[in-house]
C-alpha positions as CSV (number, residue, x, y, z in Angstrom):
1,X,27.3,135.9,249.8
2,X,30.5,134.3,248.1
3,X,33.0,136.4,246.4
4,X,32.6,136.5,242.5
5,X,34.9,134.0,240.5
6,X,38.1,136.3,239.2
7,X,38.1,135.4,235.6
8,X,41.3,136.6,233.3
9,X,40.5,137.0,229.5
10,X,43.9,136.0,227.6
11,X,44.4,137.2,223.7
12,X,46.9,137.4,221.5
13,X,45.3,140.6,220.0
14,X,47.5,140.3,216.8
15,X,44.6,140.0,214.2
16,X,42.3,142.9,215.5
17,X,45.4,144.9,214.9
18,X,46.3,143.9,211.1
19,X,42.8,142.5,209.4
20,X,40.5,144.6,208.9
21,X,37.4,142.5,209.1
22,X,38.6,141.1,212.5
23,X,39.1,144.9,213.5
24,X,35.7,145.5,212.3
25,X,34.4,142.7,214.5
26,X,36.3,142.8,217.4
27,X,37.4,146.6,217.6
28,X,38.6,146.2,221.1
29,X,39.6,142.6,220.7
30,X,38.4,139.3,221.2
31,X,39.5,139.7,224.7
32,X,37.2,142.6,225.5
33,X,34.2,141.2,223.7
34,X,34.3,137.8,226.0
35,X,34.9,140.3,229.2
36,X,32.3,142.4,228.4
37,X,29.6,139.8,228.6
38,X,31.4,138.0,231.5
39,X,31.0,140.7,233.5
40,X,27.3,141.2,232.9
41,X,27.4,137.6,234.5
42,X,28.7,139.1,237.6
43,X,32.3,137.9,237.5
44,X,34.7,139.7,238.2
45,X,36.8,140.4,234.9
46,X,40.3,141.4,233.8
47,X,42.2,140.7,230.5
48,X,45.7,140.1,229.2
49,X,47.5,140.2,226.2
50,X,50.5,138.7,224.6
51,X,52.3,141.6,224.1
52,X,52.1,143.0,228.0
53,X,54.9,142.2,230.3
54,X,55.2,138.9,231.5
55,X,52.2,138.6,228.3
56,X,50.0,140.3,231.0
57,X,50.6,137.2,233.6
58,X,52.9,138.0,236.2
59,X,52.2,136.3,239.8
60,X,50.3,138.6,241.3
61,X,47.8,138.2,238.4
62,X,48.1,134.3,237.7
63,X,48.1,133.8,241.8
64,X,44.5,136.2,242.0
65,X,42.7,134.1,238.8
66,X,40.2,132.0,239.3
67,X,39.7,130.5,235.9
68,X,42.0,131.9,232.6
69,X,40.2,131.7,229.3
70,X,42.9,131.7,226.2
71,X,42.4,132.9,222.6
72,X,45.4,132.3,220.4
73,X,46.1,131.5,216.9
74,X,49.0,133.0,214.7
75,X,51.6,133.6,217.9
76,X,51.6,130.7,220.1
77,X,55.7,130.5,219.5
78,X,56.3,133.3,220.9
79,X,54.7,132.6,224.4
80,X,57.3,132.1,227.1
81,X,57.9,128.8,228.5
82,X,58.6,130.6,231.4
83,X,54.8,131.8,231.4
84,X,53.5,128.4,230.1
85,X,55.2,127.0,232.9
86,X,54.0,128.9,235.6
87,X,50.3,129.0,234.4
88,X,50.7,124.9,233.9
89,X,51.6,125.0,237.6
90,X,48.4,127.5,238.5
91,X,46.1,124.7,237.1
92,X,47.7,121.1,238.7
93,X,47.0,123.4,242.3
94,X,43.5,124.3,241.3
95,X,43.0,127.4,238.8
96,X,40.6,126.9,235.9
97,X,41.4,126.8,232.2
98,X,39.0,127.3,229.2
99,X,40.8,127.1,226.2
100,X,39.0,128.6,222.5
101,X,39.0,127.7,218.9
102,X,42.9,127.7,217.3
103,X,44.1,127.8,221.3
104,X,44.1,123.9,220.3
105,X,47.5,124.6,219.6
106,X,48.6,126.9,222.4
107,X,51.6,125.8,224.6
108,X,49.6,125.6,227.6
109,X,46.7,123.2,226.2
110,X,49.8,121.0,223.8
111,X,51.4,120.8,227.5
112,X,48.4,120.0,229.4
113,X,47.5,117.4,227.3
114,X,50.6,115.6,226.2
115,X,49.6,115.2,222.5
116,X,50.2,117.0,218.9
117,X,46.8,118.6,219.3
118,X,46.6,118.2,215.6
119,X,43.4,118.2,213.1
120,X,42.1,118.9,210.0
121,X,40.6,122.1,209.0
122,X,38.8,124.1,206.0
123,X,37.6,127.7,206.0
124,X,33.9,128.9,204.9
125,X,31.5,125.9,206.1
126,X,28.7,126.1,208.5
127,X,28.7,124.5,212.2
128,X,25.6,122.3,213.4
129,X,26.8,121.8,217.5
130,X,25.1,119.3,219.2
131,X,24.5,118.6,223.3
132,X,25.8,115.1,223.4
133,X,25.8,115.6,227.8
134,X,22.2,117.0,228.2
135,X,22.2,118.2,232.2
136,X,26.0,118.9,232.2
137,X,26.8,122.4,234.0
138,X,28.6,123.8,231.1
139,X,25.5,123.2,228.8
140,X,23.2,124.7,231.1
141,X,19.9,126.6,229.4
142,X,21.3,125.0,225.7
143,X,18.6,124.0,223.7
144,X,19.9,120.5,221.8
145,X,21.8,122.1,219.3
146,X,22.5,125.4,217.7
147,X,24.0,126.9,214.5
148,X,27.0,129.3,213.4
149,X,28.5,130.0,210.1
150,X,32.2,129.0,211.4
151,X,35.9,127.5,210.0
152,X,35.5,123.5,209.9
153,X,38.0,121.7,212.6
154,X,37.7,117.6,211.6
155,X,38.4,114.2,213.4
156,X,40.8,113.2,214.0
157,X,41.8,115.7,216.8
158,X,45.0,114.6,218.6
159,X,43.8,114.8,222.2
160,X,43.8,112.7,224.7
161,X,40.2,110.6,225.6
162,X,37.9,113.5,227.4
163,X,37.1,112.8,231.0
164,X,33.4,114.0,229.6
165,X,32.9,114.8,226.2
166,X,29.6,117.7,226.3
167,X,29.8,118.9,222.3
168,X,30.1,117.6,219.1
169,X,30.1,119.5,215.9
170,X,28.6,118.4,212.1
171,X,30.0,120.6,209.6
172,X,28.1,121.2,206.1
173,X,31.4,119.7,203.8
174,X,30.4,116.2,206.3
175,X,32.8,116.7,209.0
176,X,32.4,115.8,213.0
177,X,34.2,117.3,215.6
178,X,34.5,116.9,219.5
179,X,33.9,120.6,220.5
180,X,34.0,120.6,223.9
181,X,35.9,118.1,226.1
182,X,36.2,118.4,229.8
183,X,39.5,117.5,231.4
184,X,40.9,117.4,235.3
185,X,44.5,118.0,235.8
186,X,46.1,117.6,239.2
187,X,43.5,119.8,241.2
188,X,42.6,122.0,238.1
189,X,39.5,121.5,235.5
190,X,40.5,122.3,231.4
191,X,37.4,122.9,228.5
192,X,38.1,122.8,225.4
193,X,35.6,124.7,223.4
194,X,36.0,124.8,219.1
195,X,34.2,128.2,217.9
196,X,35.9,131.2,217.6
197,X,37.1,132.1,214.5
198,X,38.2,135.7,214.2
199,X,36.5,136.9,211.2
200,X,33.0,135.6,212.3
201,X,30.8,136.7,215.1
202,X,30.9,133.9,217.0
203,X,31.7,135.7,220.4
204,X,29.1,137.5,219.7
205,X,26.4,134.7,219.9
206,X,24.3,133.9,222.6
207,X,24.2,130.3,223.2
208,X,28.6,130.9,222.6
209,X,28.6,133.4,225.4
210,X,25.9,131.0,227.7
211,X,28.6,128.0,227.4
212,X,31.6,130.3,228.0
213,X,29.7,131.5,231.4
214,X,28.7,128.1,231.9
215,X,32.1,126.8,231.8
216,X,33.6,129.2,234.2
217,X,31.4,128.4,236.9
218,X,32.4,124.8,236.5
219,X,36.3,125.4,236.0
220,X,36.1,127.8,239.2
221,X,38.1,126.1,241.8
222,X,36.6,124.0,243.9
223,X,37.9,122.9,247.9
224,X,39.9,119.9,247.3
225,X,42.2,118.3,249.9
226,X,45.9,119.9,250.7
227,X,48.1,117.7,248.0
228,X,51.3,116.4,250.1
229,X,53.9,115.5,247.7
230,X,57.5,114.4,248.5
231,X,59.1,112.4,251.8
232,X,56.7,112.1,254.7
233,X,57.3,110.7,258.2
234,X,54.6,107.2,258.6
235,X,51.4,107.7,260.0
236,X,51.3,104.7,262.1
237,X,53.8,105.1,265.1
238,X,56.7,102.4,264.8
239,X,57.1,100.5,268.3
């Protein structure tokens, strides 16, 4: 029997604390919420937060993580580039990263993917998400599309080209939106997934939670071939 992926649940956990309707939602925190059913999954689970030490990612954490999932939103300034740099390093050797809703423009995914990260955005509309990569891992026991009530993100979004592109969005005011991209970065696999904002239930949802679960099986590291960077002697044997 293989060892359970080790999953760490990143939050800011700044809302919960000062709106109450997030705090209603989310009493414990986003963090907790996306835990909680992770572990019923059979992964093994911790969290972190932006106010802990080292924002709860020192090395013995970040060097024991499997995949990272980040939530952020109203903070992402005052992440440590010291942090954002180590955890960029964790990924090009291998580690997962699942990146949620407004973590678009987190330091981590700006860095990962070179670009603004920019788009458009309206609260109060309603999400239609659609399968665009039927038989994809991350999508999994999905049936075609689903529903939320859920903040519109629009096209243009500043990203580079997905390597495979698994969700699109139509929003009610008209809008589309790629809503979950795949990247590979050095040895490392990102996801991009839209929903999640924090005063709707979208955590909460099944089909949200069956993608999440989905997508850390198929960020999990997988054995790839010792990288060997730098001066090396030949291979062939000079006469």
């Amino acid at each position: 029997m293989s060892d359970p992926i080790r999953v760490t649940v990143w939050n800011e956990f700044r809302h919960e604390k000062t709106h109450p309707r997030v705090k209603e939602i989310y009493p414990d925190g986003i963090h907790n919420v996306i835990a909680g059913f992770l572990k019923q999954q059979g992964f093994e689970v911790r969290t972190a937060t932006l106010d802990e030490p080292d924002h709860g990612l020192d090395d013995s954490k970040l060097d024991s993580t499997d995949v990272l999932i980040w939530w952020g939103h109203m903070a992402h300034h005052e992440v440590s580039d010291h942090i954002v740099d180590k955890v960029q390093q964790r990924v090009l050797n291998g580690m997962g990263l699942i990146v949620l809703h407004s973590g678009h423009f987190s330091k981590i995914f700006r860095r990962m993917m070179g670009t603004s990260c920019d788009l458009k955005w309206r609260d109060d509309d309603y999400e239609r998400i659609w399968v665009v990569s039927p038989g994809h891992p991350i999508v999994e026991g999905v049936d075609q599309y689903f529903e939320l009530p859920e903040e519109m993100y629009g096209e243009p979004f500043d990203i580079p080209q997905p390597d495979e592109l698994v969700l699109i969005s139509w929003f009610r005011g008209g809008e589309v939106f790629r809503s979950g991209c795949c990247y590979t970065r050095g040895a490392g696999r990102i996801f991009y997934f839209r929903p999640g904002h924090e005063t709707l239930p979208t955590y909460h949802n099944e089909n949200v939670q069956k993608i999440i679960s989905n997508a850390v099986r198929w960020a999990a590291p997988r054995f790839t071939p010792v990288r060997v960077f730098g001066n090396t002697q030949p291979v062939e044997k000079r006469a």
